[in-house]
C-alpha positions as CSV (number, residue, x, y, z in Angstrom):
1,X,0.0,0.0,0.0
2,X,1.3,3.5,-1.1
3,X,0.4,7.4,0.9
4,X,-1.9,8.9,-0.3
5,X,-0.3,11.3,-2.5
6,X,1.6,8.4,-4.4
7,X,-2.2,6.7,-5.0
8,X,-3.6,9.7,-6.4
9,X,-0.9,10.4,-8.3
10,X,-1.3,6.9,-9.8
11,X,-4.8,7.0,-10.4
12,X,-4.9,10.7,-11.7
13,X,-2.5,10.2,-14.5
14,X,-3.6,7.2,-15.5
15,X,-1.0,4.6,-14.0
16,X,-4.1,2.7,-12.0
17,X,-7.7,1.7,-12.8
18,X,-9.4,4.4,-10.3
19,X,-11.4,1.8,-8.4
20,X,-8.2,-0.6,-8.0
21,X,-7.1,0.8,-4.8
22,X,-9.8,0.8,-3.0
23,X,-10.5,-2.9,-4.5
24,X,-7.6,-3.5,-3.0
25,X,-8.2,-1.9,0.8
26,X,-11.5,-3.8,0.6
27,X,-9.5,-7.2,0.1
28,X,-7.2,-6.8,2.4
29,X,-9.8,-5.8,5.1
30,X,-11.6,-8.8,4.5
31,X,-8.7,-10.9,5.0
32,X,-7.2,-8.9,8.3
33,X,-11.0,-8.1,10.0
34,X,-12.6,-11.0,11.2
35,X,-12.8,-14.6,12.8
36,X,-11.1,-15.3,16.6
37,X,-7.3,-13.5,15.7
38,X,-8.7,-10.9,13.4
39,X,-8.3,-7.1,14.2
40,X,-12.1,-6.6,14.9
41,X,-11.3,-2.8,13.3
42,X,-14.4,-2.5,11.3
43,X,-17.9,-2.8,12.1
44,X,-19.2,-2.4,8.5
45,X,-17.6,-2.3,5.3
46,X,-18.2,-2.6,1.6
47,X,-17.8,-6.0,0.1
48,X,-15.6,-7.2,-2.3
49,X,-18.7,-7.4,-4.6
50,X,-19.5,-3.8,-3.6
51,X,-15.8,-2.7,-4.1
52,X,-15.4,-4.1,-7.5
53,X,-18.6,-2.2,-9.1
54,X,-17.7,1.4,-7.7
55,X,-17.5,4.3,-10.1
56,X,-14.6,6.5,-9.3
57,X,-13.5,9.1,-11.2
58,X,-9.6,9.8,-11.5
59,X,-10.2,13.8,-12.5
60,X,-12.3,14.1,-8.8
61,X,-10.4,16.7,-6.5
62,X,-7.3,15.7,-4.0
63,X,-8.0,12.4,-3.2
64,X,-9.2,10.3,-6.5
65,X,-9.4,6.7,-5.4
66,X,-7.7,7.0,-2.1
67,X,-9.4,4.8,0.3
68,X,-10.0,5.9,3.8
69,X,-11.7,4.8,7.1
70,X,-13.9,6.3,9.6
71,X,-14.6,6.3,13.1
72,X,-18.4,5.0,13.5
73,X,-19.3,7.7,15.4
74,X,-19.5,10.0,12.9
75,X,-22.5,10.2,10.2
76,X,-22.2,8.4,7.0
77,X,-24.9,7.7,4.1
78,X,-24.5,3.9,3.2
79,X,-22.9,2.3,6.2
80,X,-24.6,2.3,9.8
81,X,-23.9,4.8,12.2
82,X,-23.4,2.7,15.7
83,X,-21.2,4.8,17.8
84,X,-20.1,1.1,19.1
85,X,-23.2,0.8,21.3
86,X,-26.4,-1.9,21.1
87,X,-28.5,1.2,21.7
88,X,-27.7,1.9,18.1
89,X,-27.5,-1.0,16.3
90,X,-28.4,-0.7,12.8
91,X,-28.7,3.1,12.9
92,X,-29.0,4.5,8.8
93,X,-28.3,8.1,9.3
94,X,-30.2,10.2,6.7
95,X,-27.3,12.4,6.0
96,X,-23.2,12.7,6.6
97,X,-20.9,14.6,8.7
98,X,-19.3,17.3,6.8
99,X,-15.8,16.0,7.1
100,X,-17.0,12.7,5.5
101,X,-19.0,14.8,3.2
102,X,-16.0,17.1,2.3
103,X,-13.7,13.7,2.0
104,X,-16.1,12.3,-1.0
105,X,-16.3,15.4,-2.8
106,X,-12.4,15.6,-3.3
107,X,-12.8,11.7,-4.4
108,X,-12.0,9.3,-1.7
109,X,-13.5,6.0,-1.0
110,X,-14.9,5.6,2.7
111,X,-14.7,2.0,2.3
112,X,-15.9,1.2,6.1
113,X,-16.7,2.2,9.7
114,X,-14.2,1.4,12.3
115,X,-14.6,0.0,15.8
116,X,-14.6,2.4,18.8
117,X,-15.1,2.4,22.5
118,X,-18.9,3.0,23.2
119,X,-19.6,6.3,22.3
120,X,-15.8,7.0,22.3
121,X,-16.0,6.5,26.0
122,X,-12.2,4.9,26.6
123,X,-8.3,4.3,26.1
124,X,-8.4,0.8,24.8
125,X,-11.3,0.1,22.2
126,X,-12.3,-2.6,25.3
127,X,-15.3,-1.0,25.4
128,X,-17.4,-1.7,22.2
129,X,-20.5,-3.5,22.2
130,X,-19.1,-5.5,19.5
131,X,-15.7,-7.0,21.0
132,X,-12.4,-5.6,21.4
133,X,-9.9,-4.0,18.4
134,X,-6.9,-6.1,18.7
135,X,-3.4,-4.1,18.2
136,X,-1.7,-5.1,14.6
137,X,1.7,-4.9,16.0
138,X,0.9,-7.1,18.8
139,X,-2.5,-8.7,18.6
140,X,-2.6,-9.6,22.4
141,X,-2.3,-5.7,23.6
142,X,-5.1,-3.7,23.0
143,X,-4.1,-0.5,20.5
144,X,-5.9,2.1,22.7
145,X,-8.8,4.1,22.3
146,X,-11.2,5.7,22.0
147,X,-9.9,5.7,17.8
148,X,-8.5,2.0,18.2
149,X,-10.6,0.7,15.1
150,X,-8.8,3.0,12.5
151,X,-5.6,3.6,14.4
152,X,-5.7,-0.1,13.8
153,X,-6.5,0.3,10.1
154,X,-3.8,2.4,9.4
155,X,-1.3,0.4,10.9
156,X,-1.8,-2.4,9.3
157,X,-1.9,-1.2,6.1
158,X,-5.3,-1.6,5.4
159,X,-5.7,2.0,4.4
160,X,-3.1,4.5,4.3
161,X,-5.3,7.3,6.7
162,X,-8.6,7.4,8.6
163,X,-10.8,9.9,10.4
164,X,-11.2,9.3,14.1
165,X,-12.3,11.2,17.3
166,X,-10.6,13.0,20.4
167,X,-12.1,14.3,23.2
168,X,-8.9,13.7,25.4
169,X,-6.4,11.6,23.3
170,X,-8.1,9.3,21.6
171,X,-6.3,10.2,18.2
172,X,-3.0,10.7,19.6
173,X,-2.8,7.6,22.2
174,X,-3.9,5.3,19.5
175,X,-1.6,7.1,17.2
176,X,1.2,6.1,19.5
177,X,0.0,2.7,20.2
178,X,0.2,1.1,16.9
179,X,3.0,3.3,15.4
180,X,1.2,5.1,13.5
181,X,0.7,9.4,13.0
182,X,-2.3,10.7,14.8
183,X,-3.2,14.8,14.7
184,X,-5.4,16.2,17.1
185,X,-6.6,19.8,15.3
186,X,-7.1,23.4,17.1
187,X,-11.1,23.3,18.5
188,X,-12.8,24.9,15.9
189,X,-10.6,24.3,12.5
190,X,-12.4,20.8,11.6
191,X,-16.1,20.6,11.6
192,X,-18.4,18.4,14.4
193,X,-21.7,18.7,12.4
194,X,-22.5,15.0,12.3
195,X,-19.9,13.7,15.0
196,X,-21.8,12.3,17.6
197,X,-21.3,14.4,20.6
198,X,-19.5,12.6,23.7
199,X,-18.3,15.9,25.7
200,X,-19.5,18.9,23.0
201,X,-16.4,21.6,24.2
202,X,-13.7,18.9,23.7
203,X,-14.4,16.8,20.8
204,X,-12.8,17.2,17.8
205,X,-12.3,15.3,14.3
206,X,-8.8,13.9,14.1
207,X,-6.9,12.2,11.3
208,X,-4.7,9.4,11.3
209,X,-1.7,8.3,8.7
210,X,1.4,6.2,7.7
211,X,3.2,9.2,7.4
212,X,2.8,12.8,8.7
213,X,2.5,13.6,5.0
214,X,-0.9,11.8,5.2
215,X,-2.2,13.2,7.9
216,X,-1.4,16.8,6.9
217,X,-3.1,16.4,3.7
218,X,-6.1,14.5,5.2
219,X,-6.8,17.5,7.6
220,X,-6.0,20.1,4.4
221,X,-9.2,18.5,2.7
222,X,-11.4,18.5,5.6
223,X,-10.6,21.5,7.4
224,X,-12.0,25.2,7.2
225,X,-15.6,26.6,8.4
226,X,-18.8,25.1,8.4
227,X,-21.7,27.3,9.0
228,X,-23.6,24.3,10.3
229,X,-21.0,24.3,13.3
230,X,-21.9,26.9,15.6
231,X,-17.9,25.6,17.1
232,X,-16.5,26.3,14.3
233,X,-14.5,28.9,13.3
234,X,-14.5,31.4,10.1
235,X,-10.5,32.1,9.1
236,X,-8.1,30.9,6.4
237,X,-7.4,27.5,6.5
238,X,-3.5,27.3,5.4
239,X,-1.2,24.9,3.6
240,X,0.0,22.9,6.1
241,X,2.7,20.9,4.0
242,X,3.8,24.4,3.5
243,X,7.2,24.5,5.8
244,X,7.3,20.3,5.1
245,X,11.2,21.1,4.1
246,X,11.9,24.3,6.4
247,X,13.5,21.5,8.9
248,X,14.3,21.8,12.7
249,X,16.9,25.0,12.8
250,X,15.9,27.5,14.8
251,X,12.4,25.8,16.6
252,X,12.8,26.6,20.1
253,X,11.3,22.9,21.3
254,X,9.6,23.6,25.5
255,X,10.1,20.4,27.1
256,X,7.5,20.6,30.3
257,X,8.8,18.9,33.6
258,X,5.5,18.1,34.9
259,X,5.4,15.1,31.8
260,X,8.5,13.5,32.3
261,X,8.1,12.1,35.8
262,X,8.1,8.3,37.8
263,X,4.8,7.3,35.6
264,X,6.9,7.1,32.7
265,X,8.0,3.9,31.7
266,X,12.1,3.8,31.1
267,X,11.5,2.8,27.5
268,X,9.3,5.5,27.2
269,X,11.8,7.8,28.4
270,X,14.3,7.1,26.4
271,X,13.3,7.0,23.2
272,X,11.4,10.6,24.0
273,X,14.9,11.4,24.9
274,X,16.3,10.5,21.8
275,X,13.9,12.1,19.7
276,X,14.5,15.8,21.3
277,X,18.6,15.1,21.3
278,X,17.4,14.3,17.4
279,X,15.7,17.7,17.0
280,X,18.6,19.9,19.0
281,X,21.2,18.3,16.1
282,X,19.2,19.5,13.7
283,X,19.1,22.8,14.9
284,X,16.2,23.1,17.5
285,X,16.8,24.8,20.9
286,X,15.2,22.4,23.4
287,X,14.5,24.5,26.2
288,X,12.7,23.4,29.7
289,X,9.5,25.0,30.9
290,X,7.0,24.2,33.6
291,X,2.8,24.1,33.1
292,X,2.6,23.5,37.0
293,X,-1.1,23.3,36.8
294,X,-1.3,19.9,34.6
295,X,-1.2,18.1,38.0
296,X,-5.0,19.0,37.8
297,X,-5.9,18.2,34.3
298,X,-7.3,14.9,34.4
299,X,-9.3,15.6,37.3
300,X,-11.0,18.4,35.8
301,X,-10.8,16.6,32.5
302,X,-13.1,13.9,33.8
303,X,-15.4,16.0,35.1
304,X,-16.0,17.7,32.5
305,X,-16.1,15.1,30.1
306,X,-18.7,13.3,32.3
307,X,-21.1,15.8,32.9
308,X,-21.3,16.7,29.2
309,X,-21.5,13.2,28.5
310,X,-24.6,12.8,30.8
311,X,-26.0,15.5,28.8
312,X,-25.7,14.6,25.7
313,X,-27.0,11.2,25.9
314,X,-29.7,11.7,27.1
315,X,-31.5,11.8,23.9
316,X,-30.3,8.3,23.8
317,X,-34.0,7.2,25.5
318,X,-35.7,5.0,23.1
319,X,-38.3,7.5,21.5
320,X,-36.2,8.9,18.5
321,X,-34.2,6.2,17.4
322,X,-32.0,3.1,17.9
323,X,-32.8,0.6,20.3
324,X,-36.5,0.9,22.2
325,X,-37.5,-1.5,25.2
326,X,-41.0,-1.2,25.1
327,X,-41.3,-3.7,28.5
328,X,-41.5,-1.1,31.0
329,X,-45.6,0.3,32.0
330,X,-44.9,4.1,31.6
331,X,-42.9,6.0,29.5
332,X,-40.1,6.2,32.6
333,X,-39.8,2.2,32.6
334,X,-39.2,2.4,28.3
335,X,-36.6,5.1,29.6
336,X,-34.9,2.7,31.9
337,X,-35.3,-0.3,29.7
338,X,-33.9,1.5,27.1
339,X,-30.7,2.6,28.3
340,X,-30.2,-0.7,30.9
341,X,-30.3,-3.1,27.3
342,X,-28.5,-0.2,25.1
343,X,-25.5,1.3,27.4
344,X,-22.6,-0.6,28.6
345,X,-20.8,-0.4,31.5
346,X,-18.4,2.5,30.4
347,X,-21.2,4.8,29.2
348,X,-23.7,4.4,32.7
349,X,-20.8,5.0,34.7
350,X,-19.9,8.3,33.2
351,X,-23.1,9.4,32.8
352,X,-24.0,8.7,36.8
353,X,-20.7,10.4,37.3
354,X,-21.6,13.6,35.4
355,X,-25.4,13.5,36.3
356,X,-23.8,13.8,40.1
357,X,-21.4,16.6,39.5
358,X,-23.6,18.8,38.0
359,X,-26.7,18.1,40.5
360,X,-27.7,20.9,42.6
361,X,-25.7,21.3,45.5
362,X,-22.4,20.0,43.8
363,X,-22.0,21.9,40.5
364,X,-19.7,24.3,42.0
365,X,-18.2,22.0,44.3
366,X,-17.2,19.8,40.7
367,X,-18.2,20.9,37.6
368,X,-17.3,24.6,38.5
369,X,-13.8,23.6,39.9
370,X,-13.1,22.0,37.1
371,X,-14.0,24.5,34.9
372,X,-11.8,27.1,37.0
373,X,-8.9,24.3,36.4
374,X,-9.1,24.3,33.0
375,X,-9.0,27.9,32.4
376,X,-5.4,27.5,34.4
377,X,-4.0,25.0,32.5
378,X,-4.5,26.8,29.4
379,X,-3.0,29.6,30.8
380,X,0.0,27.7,31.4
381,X,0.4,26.7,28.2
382,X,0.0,30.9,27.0
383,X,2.7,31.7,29.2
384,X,5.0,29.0,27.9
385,X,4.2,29.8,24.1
386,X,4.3,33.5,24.7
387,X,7.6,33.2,26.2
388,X,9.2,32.1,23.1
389,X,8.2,28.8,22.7
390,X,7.5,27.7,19.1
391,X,6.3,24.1,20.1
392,X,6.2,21.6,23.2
393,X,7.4,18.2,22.8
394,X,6.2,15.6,25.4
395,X,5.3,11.7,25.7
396,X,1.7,10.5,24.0
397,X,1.2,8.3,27.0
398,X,3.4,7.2,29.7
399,X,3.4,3.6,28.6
400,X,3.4,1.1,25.7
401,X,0.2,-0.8,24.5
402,X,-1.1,-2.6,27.2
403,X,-2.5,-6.3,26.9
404,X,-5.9,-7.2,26.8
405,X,-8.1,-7.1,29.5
406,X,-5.3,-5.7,31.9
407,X,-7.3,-2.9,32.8
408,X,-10.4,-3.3,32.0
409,X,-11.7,-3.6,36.0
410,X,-9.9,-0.6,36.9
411,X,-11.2,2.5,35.5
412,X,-8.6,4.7,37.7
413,X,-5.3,2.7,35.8
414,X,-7.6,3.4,32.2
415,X,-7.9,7.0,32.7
416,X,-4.3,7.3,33.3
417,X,-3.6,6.2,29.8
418,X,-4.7,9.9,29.0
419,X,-2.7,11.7,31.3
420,X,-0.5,13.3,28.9
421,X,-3.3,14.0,26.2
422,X,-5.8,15.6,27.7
423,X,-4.1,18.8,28.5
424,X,-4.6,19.8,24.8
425,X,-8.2,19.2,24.7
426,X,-8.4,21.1,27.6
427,X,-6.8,24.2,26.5
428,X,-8.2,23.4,22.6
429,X,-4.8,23.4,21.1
430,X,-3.3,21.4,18.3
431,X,-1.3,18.6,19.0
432,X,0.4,15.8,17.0
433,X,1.5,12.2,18.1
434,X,4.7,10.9,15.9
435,X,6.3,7.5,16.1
436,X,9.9,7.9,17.8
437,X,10.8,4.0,18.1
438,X,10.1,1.4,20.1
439,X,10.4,-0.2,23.7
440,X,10.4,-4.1,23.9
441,X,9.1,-4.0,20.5
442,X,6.0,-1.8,21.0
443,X,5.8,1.3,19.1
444,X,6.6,4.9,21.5
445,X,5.1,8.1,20.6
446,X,6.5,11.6,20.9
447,X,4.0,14.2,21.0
448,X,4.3,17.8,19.6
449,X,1.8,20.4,20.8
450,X,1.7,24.1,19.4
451,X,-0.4,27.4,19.7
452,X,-3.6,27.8,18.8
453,X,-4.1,27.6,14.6
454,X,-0.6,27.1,14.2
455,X,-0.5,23.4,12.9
456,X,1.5,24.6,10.2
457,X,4.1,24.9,12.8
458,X,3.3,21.8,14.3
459,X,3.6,19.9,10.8
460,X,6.7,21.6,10.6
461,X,8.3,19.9,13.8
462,X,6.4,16.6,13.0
463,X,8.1,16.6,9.2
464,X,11.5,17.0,11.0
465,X,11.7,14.7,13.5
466,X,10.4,11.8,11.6
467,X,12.9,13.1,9.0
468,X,15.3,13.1,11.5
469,X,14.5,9.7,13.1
470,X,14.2,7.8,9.4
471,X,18.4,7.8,10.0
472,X,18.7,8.3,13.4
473,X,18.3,5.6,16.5
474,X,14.4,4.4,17.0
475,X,14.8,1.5,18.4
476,X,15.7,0.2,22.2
């Protein structure tokens, strides 16, 4: 399988039958997907029948022929939208989310829906009512979440970039997971209209590649305003391949204290270590800076989260659509019938966790605090950047993929996994996860995190150190 420039280039001038590479993603899907060791990564997907009658046209926009994945939790016309939850099941969606919309229109093939945590509710894709994703690089370890379906795709090489979801990593921790690039956009520069809202001021549409080539030109095709998004935001959307050659010299790299402590695994460590001594000989000042408040951030993250959670599912309740239980005598028993069959253990648990911080008597006590945290961990990262930082470089997540079922009865040890992500959902900044190596064989990510609307700069530091690393040490 090529990037995705190299397949449209092939099918635009000719060198390709338009449909073939998506005839291709579809076979090898098939192959990898199912039975007891499969990868579990899709939960629908065109058939090989289906795949060998499309119509695609090599003369269609950036993307002619170039088959990509998406998260099912986002609305597509032609495959279910599930959201990895029974209280969905079989869900048709009458129309599509803009980035899938905006994806077809420059000719790519969404040739499936991948697997997800329950409503992108976790850091392990454990949580899907339809079985676990299994990691391609080791099919015994999970390959996070919430995104693990096509973090999984990408990896192993089923498609060369896929749309997914993060509300507090779940892009990026995948990203690192299977070894793959995952970019986590400023709030407000992708579109949500038709992403099915877990926590409504943290989600965002991310993008997943081979290469940070691919995932810079998936986000140039999606991004830019929607007026259908009252989040997002009206301003130029730029070319983001633009400094792709500009290299390292002269980025002044922040390397924050409060990420490199004893929750780091050594492997971890060092090849994060390697991979900023890789920028500073290539010209970057690495310079170390202090966000002292991200000792709150996953507190307040998870507050948040939850109590926006617990309101936006509530119109999950069996009157609408998706699942009803029609057992209970009043309309309050179909309620609870409902959402006992249709929600899985993740999902109840965060909504009883949100319903209680924001009931009366302890919204301020939670939901406020939180709030008030938030606002100071973003500051700390406008302090750091307006003191002359161009860019932060941290780990994605303190360890390697974990196995399966390892954490999976003990919620506090999952969370953890997104202790080093959610800081830039918090403060709605961009952020980037790029492979840097490996530690007993697992992949490591490195994670690059920049100012507001200034992914070029991020894809700037991305393109260099995986420039960097192709010759340098990444490996144990």
């Amino acid at each position: 399988m090529s990037d995705i420039a190299s397949i449209a280039e092939a099918v635009r001038h000719g060198e390709v039958d338009p449909a073939e590479p998506a005839i291709a993603a579809v076979a090898r899907l098939h192959e990898q997907n199912g039975g007891p060791q499969g990868l579990n990564a899709f939960l629908a997907a065109l058939s090989n029948v289906e795949a060998s009658a499309l119509e695609v046209s090599r003369d269609r926009g950036r993307l002619p022929g170039v088959p990509i994945a998406v998260k099912d939790n986002m609305a597509t016309v032609g495959f279910p939208t599930t959201c990895g939850s029974k209280i969905l099941e079989g869900y048709q969606s009458p129309y599509e989310a803009t980035v899938v919309r905006r994806l077809r229109e420059e000719g790519a093939v969404i040739v499936g829906k991948t697997n997800l945590d329950e409503f992108a509710m976790g850091s392990s894709t454990e949580n899907s009512a339809y079985g676990p994703v299994r990691n391609p690089r080791d099919p015994s370890r999970v390959p996070g979440g919430s995104s693990g379906g096509s973090a999984a795709a990408v990896a192993a090489g089923i498609v060369p970039a896929a749309l997914g979801s993060d509300t507090g990593g779940s892009v990026r921790q995948p990203a690192s997971f299977c070894g793959v690039v995952g970019i986590k956009p400023t709030y407000g520069r992708v579109s949500r209209y038709g992403l099915v809202a877990f926590a409504s001021s943290l989600d965002q549409v991310g993008m997943f590649g081979s290469t940070v080539a691919d995932a810079a030109e998936l986000l140039q095709v999606v991004a830019g305003h929607d007026p259908r998004d009252s989040t997002s935001v009206d301003r130029p959307v730029p070319d983001f391949s633009d400094e792709r050659d500009t290299g390292a010299e002269g980025l002044v790299v922040g390397v924050p204290t409060e990420y490199f402590g004893d929750a780091l695994e050594a492997g971890v460590q060092a090849r994060c270590q390697t991979a900023l001594d890789t920028l500073e000989a290539n010209g970057a000042e690495i310079r170390e800076v202090s966000l002292p408040n991200t000792r709150y951030a996953l507190a307040a993250y998870y507050v948040i989260a939850t109590a926006e959670a617990s309101s936006n599912l509530s119109r999950f309740d069996g009157v609408r659509y998706g699942l009803r239980d029609s057992a209970g005598e009043d309309l309050s028993g179909m309620y609870e019938g409902t959402r006992t069959a249709g929600f899985g253990p993740e999902v109840k648990r965060r909504i009883l966790l949100g319903t209680f911080a924001l009931t009366a008597g302890y919204h301020d006590q939670y939901y406020g605090r939180a709030q008030r945290a938030r606002s100071l961990v973003s500051a700390d990262f406008e302090t750091v950047f307006g003191g002359g930082v161009d860019i932060l470089f941290t780990p994605t997540s303190p360890t390697v993929a974990f196995p399966l079922g390892e954490r999976v009865q003990d919620p506090l040890q999952m969370y953890l996994a997104d202790v080093f992500t959610v800081t830039a959902n918090l403060a709605g900044l961009p952020a980037i996860s790029v492979p840097v190596g490996t530690s007993d064989g697992l992949p490591v990510g490195g994670q690059l995190i920049a100012p507001k609307w200034r992914e070029a700069t991020l894809f700037r530091a991305a393109f260099a150190l995986e420039s960097a690393l192709e010759n340098g040490d990444r490996d144990e």
